[in-house]
N, C-alpha and C positions, 0 to 999 in steps of 0.2 A: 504494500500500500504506500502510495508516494504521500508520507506527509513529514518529508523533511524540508528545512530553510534550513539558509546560512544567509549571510550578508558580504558581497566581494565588492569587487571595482566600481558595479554598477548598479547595487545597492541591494535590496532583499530578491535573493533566488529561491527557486521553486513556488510548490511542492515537487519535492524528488523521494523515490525509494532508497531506500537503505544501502543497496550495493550501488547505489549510481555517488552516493554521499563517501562511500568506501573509495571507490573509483578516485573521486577530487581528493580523499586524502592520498592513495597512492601517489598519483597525479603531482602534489605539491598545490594545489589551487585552495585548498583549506587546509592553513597552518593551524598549530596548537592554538592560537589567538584569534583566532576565525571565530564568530562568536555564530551561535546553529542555535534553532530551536523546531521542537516538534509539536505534536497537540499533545496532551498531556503535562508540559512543562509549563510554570510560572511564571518562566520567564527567560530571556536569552541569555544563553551565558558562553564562554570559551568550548571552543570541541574539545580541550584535553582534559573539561570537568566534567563531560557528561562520562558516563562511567561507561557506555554501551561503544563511546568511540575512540575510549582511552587504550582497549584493546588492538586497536586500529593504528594508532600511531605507534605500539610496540613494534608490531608488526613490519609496519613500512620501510623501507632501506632508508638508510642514513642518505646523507645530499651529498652528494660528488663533494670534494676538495674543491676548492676555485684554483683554473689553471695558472700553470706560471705565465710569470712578466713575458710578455714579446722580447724578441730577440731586439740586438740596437738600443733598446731603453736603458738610459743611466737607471738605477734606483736612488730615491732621496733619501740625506743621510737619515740616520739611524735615531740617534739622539742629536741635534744640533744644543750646542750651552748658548744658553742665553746671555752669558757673560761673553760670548763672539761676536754677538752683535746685538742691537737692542731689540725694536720692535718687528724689523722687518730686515731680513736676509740682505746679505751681502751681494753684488750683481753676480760675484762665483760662486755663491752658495747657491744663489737663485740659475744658476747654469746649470748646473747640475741634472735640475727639472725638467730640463729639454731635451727631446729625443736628439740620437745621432745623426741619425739618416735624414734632414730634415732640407730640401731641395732648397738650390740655393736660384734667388731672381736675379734673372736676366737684365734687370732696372739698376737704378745710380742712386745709391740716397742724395750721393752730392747737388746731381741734377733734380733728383726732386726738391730737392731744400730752397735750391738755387731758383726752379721755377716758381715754386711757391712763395718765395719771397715777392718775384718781378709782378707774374700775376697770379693777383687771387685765387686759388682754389686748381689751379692747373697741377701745380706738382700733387696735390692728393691725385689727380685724374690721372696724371704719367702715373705713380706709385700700384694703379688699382683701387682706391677708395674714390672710386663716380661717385659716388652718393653725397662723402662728405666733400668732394670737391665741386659739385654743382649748389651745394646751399651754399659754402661759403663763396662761391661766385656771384651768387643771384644777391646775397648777403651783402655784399662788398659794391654791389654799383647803389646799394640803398645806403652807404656809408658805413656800417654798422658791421658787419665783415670783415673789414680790413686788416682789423687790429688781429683779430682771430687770425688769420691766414699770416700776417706776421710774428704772432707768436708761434703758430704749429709750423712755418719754415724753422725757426731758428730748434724747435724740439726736433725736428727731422734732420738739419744738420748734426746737430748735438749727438743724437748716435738715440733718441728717446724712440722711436720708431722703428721696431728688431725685426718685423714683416712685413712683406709688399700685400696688397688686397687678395693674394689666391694665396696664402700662408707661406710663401718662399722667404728664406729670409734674405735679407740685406745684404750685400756685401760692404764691408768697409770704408 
């Protein structure tokens, strides 16, 4: 007789029969914290308190391991001392975090720096950021842009900008 519920993703399910409730715990779709209830019951509670489905999660196989790291990936350090640096990582500590493999662009910071100084919002457009290189253009003939587009030249100079718009990074 289907008169199970649970509550998942998208919100109260069923009525379901007994083995199809078995089924989602094999499954992994209702964890011990899945809160179920049937007619008979007071009121909903976790699957691992109801006693008829506490047998059930004995049963179930354990969850895979989570696989190892991908190959190329640094791992980040282990313990970092907060007496190395204060609130926020070192830019080498912070390198660390970055895959190896990680495709380098074909683009110029220098010439994007350089554009975007001369005009408004061009060097985001050479670099790949269209987006923000069209508002800060459209920005900049209303006056109000400019300043913007001169400060992110001098951050794109500066080395503040480590990707081009399709994730390559920067050359030097």
């Amino acid at each position: 007789m289907a008169d199970w519920y649970y509550i998942g993703h998208y919100g109260q399910l069923g009525p379901l029969t007994r083995e199809q409730i078995d089924e989602l715990i094999d499954g992994g779709v209702i964890a011990r914290d899945t809160y179920v209830w049937k007619s008979g019951m007071t009121d909903w509670l976790p699957a691992e308190r109801v006693s008829e489905l506490s047998l059930v999660f004995l049963k179930s196989a354990p969850i895979a391991p989570p696989p190892p790291p991908m190959p190329g990936l640094r791992q980040p350090p282990v313990a970092p001392s907060p007496v190395s640096y204060g609130m926020y990582p070192t830019p080498a500590q912070f390198s660390s975090f970055m895959p190896l493999n990680v495709a380098r662009s074909d683009r110029s910071r220098t010439l994007g720096g350089v554009l975007q100084l001369l005009i408004p919002g061009v060097g985001r457009m050479y670099l790949g950021y269209a987006a923000y290189g069209v508002l800060q253009l459209v920005l900049a003939l209303c006056g109000v842009g400019y300043v913007w587009s001169l400060i992110d030249g001098i951050i794109i100079l500066a080395g503040g900008l480590k990707l081009d718009g399709y994730g390559r990074t920067l050359p030097d």
